[in-house]
N, C-alpha and C positions, 0 to 999 in steps of 0.2 A: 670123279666129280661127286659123285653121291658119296662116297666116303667122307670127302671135304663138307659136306654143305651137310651132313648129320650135327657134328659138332659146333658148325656155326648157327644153326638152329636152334640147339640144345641153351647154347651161350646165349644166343636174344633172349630166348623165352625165359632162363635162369635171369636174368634183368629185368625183364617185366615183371618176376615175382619179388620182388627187392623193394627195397626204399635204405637207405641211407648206409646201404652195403649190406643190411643184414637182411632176410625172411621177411617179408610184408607180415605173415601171421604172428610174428614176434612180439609186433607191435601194440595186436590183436588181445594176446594173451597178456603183454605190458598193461592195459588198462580193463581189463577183465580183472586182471589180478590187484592191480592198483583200488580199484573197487569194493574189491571183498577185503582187502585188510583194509579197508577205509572200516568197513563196518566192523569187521574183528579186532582193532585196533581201539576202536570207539567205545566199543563195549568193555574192555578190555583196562579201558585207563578209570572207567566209574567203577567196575565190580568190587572192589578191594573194601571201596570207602562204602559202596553200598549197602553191603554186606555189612560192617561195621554198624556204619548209619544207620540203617531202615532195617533190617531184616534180623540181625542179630543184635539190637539193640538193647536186648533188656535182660540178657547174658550178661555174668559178670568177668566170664573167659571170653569174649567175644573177639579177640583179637587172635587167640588161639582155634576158635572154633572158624573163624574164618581162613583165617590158613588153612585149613584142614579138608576144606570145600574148593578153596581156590587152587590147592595141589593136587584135589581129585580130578578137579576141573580140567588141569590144564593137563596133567597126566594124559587124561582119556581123549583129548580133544587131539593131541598128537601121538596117541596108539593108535586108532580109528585108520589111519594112513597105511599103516600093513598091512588091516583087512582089505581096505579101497584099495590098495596098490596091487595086489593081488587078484582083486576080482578084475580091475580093469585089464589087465595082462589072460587070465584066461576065459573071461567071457566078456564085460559091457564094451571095453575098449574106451580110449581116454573122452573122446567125447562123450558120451553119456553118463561115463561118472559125473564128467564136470557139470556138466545138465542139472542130473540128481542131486547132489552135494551144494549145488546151487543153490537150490528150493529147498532143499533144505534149513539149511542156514539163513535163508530168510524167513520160514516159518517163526524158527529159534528164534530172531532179532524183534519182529514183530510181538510174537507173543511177549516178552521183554517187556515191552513197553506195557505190560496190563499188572497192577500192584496187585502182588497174588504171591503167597509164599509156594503154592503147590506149582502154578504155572512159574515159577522162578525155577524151579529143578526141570518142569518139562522145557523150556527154553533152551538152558544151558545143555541137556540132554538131547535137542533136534540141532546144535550147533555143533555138537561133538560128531554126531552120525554124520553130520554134512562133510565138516572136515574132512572127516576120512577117504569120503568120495573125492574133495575137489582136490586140495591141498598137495598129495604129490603128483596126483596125474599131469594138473597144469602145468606143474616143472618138469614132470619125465614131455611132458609134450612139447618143449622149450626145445631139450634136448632133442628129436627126432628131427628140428627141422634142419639140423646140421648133421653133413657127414662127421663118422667118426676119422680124427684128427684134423677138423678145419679149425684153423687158429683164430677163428673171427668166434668161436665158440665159447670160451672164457668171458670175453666183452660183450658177447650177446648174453650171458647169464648176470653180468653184472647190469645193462643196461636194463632186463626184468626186476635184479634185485632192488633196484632202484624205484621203479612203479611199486614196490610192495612198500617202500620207503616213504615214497612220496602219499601216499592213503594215510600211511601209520602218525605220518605226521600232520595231515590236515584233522584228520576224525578226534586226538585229543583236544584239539583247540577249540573245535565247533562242538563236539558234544560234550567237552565239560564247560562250554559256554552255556549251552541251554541245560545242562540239567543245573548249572550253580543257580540261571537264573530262572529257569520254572521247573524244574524237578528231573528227579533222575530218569523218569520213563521218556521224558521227550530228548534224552539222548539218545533211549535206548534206542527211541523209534527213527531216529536220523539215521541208527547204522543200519538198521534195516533198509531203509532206502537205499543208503549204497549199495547194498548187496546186490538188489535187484537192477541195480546199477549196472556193478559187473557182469551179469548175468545177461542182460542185454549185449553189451558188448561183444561178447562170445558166441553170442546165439546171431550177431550181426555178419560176423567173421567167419562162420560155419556158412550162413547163404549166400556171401559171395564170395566163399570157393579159397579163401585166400590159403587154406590147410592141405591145401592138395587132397591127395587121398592120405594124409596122415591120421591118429587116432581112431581112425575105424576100430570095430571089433575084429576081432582075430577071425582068419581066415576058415578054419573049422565052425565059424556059425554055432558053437556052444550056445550063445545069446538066444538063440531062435528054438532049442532041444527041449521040448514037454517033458515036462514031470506032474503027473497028475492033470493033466491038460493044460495045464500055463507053463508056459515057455518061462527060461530059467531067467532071462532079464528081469521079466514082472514078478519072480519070487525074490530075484536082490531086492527091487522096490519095497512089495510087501515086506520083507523081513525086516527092511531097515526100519519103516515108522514104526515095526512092535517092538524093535530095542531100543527106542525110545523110553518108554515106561520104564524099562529095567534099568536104562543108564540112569533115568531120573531116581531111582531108587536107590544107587550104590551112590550117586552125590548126596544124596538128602541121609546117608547112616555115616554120621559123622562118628556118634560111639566106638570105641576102642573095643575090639575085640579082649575081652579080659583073659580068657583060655587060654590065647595064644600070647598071653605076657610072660610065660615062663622060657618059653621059648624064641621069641621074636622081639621081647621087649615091644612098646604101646603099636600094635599097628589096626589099619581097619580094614574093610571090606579090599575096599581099593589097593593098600599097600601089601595085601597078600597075594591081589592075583595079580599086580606088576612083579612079585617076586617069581611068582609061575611063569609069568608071560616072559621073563626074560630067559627063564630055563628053555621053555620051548622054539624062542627066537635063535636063541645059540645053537640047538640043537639041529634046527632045521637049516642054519648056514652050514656048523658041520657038515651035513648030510650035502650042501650044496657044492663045498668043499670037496668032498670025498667024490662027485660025478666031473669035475673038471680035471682038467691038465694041468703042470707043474707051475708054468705061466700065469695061467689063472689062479689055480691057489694062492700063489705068492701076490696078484694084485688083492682078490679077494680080503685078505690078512689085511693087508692094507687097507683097505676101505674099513674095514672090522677098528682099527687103532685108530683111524680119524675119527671116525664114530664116536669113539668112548673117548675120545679128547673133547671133542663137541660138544659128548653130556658136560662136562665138566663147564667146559665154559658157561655153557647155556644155565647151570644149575645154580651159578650166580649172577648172570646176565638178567634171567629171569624174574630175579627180588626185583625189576623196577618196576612191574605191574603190583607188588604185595606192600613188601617193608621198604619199599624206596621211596614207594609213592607216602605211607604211611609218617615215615622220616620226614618226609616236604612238608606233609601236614602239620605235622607236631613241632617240627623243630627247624625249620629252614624258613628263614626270616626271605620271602617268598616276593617277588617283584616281577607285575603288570600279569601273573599266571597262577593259577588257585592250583591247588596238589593232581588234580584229574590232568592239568593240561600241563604238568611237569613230564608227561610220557608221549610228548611230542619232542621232548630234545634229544634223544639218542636218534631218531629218524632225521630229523633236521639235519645233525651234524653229517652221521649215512651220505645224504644226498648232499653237503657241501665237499665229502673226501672222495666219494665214490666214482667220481669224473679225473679228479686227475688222478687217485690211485690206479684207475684202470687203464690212464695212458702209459702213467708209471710203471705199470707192468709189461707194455705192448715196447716203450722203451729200452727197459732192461731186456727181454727177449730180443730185439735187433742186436744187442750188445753181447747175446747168451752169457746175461748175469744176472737174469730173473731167478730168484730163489725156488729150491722144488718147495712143495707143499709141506710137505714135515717139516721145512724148516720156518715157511709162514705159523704154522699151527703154534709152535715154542714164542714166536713174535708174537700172535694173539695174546696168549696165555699169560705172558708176561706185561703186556699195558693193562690187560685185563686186573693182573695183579696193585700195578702200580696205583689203577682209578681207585681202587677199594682202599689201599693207604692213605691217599690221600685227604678222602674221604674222612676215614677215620680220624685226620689230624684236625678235622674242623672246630673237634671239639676245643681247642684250643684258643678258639676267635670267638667262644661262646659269649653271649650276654642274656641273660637268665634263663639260658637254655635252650636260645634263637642261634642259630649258626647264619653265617655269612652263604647267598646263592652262589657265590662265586663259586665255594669248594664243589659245589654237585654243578655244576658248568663242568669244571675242568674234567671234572669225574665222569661226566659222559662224552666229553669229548675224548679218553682214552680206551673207554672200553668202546665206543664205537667205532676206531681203528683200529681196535684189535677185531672185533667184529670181520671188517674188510678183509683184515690177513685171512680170516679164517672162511665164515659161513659160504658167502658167494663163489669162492676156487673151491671149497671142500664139498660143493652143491654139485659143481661143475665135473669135477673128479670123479663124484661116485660113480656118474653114467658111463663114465670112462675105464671104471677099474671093474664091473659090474661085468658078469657072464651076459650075453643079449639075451637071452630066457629069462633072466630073471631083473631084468632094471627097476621095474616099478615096485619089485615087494623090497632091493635093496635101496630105493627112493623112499618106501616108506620105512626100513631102519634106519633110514639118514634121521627122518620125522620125530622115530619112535628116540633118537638122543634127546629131542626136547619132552617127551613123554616122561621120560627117566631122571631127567633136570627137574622138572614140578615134584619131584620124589623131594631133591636135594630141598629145593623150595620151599617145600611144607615141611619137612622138617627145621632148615633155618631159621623158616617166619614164626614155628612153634616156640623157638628159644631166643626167640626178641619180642616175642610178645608182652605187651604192658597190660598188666591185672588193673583194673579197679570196678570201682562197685558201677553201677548199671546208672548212667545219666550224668556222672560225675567225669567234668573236664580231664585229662590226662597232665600233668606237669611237666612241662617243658625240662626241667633239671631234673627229673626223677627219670623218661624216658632217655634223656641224650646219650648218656655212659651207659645203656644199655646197648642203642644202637653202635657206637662208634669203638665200643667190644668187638661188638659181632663184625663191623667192617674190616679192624685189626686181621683178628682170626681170619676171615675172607682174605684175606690178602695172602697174606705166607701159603695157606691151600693153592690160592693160584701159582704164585711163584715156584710152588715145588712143582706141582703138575706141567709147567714150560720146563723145568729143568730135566726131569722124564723126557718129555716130547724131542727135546735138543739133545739129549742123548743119544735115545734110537733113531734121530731122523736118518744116519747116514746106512743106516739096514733097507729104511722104510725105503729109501731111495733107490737102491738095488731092488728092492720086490717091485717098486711100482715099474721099473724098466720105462719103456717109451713113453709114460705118462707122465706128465711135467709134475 
């Protein structure tokens, strides 16, 4: 009898922790997270123009010098995730990063809101530190509340990826509503709000219990171990607000390093130590390579080639915070939505596919003809390709230099299902293919693809940039054939990079073994 009545126990109480089949904390983390990309989102759809607008307005490169900020930006705000993912794994443990990385990032949003060129760099520089901390732990924390291979695991990552959807796309609409109609800072200061928003939610979730004993710190107590009298938690803290200063510093040195033009051709501060940073990234998976079995190796590899398909994506996904939104402004004859709130339709569409794509998979798995993931990855890459042609064909419906909204419709409805092929199963996978010592630092190499994508970013946006003199309007027919170049070009990079990917998929298939 006690044999019997252990597992019927097990079973109740695993129901009690439920709600709609999945982890009650799921749902926890759904609107925690739904929260912070409401504010990262917000912030996110103003900077481009603001920077433009206010801040770099009296530059006559301003459209270049703003790239240049914006790819530093976005660079560092998704590196930050290997160092967080790493500390959480061997001392804070995933709730306390998310805590930290919390407050942080709402300090960044607030401060935001204060017109101030100096506080504009520490801003964007307490937003990056945050990142770091929240950003992959709340997804490796997604990941823990499922055994490894429960199939309810894919649709609980997609069901999160969709809270991070549904933020992304209310914050452009409400904060490019108020900053078009009282100014940019009372955007800023709305995504703040959400922050603090999510951060609630999380801290609600943590007191009634609903995380089990998940996210704790590691079981060695590292967290609690004095150095110089303070325990190694309160020196993560302090350390993190004095890299504050310094990140504000490497954003704010937009100058080209000229020494290194012989060598590197134009790069800056930021664009050398990402080229560092990627040597020692590699290096250190090597090395993580070389401590595992054959098995792992061969997923590891795997996870390593989604990766680097992901920068790829992400590194033209990502123009729609820069030259997309840039494009709307100048050249896209614009209906019921000003250029800030055109970066509410790639999340819109998200949350209209992401429901039945995600049956659509649960379908074709009863039928075992869900496609493995290498082969999703070449389906990304490829609508990914198609949106950017399209795109580019706009200029064809031109009228003096106004494009039809229709073409950037259609155009975000392709790459946001390529989108679905990819980010959410390739989110889901890495936890999968991932040695369990190390998930959260390879969570945050998943991060560090969109860190490496603001590389491609800043350099794209460099070479669609439109010159003119300081105050003077941009001409709708002098920028269009610059941008609808650059969409062209964007295009064929994608379509080669799916033809790669649909190549190897049928190797990639064999290394990832029992990982779908």
């Amino acid at each position: 009898m006690s044999q019997s009545a252990e597992p019927l126990g097990n079973t109740s109480s695993a129901k009690e922790n439920e709600l709609f089949g999945h982890p009650k904390g799921l749902f926890y983390l759904f609107f925690a997270e739904l929260w912070e990309r409401f504010s990262f989102y917000g912030m996110r759809a103003l900077l481009t123009l603001y920077m433009v607008e206010k801040v770099f307005d009296a530059i006559q490169a301003k459209d270049a010098v703003a790239a240049i900020v914006y790819s530093s930006y976005g660079s560092l705000v998704y590196a930050t995730p290997v160092i967080g993912g790493r500390l959480a794994d061997k001392i804070m443990g995933y709730r306390n990063s998310i805590m930290l990385g919390g407050i942080l990032m709402a300090i960044g949003h607030f401060v935001l809101a204060f017109e101030d060129n100096i506080l504009f760099y520490l801003a964007l520089a307490f937003i990056i530190v945050g990142n770091g901390f929240f950003k992959p732990n709340i997804s490796t924390f997604v990941g823990t509340l499922y055994e490894t291979g429960d199939v309810r695991k894919d649709k609980g990552f997609t069901i999160f990826y969709m809270g991070i959807n549904i933020g992304a796309l209310a914050s452009p609409l409400l904060c490019g509503y108020l900053a078009a109609e009282f100014g940019y800072h009372y955007g800023f200061g709305l995504a703040g709000i959400g922050m603090l928003a999510g951060l609630l939610f999380f801290y609600v979730g943590m007191k009634q219990g609903v995380f089990g004993d998940k996210g704790m710190p590691p079981e060695d107590r590292l967290i609690d171990k004095k150095t110089f009298g303070i325990k190694a938690g309160h020196w993560v803290v302090i350390l993190s607000f004095l890299a504050v200063p310094l990140i504000a510093y490497l954003l704010s040195s937009f100058n080209y390093l000229g020494f290194l033009e012989p060598f590197f051709g134009e790069v800056t501060i930021v664009n050398v130590l990402f080229r560092l940073l990627g040597i020692i990234v590699l290096a250190y998976i090597v090395w993580i390579i070389y401590q595992v079995n054959l098995e792992a190796k061969l997923k590891l590899i795997s996870a390593v080639l989604l990766t680097i398909f992901m920068t790829v994506f992400w590194g033209f996904h990502e123009l729609s915070g820069s030259v997309l939104t840039l494009f709307a402004d100048r050249n896209v004859d614009l209906v019921w939505l000003n250029a800030a709130q055109t970066n509410f339709i790639n999340p819109a569409f998200i949350i209209l596919l992401s429901i039945p794509m995600s049956g659509l998979w649960g379908v074709l798995s009863k039928r075992n003809a869900n496609p493995r993931t290498p082969f999703k990855f070449a389906m990304g890459l490829a609508l990914l390709g198609v949106g950017f042609y399209i795109l580019s064909l706009s200029r064809g419906s031109a009228n003096a230099g106004m494009v039809p909204m229709a073409y950037l419709l259609i155009m975000y409805l392709l790459i946001s299902a390529g989108e679905l092929f990819m980010s959410p199963v390739g989110l889901a996978k890495i936890t999968d293919l991932s040695p369990a010592k190390f998930v959260a630092f390879m969570m945050g190499v998943w991060f560090l693809s969109s860190a490496f994508a603001f590389q491609v970013v800043g350099f794209v946006a460099k070479q669609l940039a439109i010159e003119e003199n300081p105050g003077q309007e941009i001409d709708p027919v002098v920028s269009l054939p610059v941008y609808a170049d650059g969409f062209e070009l964007i295009a064929y990079y994608s379509f080669g990079a799916a033809l790669i990917a649909l190549i190897i998929a049928p190797l990639m298939k064999r290394w990832m073994a029992n990982v779908h």
